[in-house]
N, C-alpha and C positions, 0 to 999 in steps of 0.2 A: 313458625309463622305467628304472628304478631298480629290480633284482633283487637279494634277501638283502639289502638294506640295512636301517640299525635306524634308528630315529627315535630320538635324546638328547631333545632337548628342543626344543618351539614356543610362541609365547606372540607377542605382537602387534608387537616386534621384531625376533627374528632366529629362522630354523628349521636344527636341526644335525642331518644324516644323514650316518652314515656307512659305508658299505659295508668290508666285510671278517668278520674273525673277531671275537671276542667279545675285544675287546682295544682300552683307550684309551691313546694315549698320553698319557704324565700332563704335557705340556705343555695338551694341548687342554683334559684334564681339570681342571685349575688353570681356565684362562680359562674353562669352562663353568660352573663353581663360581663363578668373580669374578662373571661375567654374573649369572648365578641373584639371589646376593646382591643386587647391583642394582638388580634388576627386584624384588626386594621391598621392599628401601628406595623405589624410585621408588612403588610401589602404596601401601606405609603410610603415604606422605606424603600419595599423592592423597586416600587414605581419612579421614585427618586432618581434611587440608581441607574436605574433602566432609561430614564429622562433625561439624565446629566450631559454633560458634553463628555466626546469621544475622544480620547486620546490619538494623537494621528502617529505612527507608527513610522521610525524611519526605516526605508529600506536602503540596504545596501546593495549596490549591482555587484555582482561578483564573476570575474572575471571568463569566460570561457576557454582560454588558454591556459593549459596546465603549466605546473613551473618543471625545469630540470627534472629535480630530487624528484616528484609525483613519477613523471616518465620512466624513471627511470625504474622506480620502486615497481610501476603494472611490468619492464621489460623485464626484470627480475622475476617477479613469481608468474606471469604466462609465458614465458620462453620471450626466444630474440627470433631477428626476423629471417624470411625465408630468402635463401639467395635464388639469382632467376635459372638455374639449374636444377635444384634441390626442387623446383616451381614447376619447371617442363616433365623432372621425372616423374613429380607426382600426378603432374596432367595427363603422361603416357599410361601411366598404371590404372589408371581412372578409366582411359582409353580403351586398356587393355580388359579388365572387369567387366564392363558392358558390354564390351564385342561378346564377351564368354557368355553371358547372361542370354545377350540375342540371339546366339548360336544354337545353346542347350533349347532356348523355347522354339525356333523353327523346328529341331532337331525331335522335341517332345512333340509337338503337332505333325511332324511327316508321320512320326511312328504309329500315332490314332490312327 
């Protein structure tokens, strides 16, 4: 902790305290002057920048329609599709599972 000391100058770079009497040495005072300078050059730039005009960006719409080759590459690696047999027997078995389920649980609450 830092008693009588004076705050020169802080800013998002560098903070300069210096403790003593009201006296700079005009080495430090030069380099704190360079700094300063600096740090307004480096801001009026960013500000420039930041001020400038915006470049407008093309967009390309792209298409929602897959092609062929696409289609065909997802039928490849997730399988091919269900025929409407292969469709009912798995509805029946689906059928079939839940009736068992609903059975076992009246069948669990008769026995309580």
């Amino acid at each position: 902790k830092l008693t009588g000391g004076i705050l020169l100058l802080r800013n998002k770079y560098y903070i300069v305290i210096y403790r003593g009497k009201d006296f700079l040495p005009s080495s430090v005072a030069s380099a704190l002057m360079a700094r300063q300078e600096l740090t307004k050059d480096i801001q009026a730039n960013e500000e420039k920048a930041r001020s400038g005009p915006i470049e407008s960006i093309e967009v390309k719409p792209e298409s929602q329609a897959g092609t062929l080759a696409e289609f065909q590459e997802v039928q490849a690696r997730w399988g091919r599709e269900i025929a409407a047999q292969e469709k009912e027997k798995m509805m029946e078995e689906a059928s079939r599972a839940k009736n068992a389920r609903f059975i076992r649980r009246i069948e669990h609450k008769l026995f309580l």
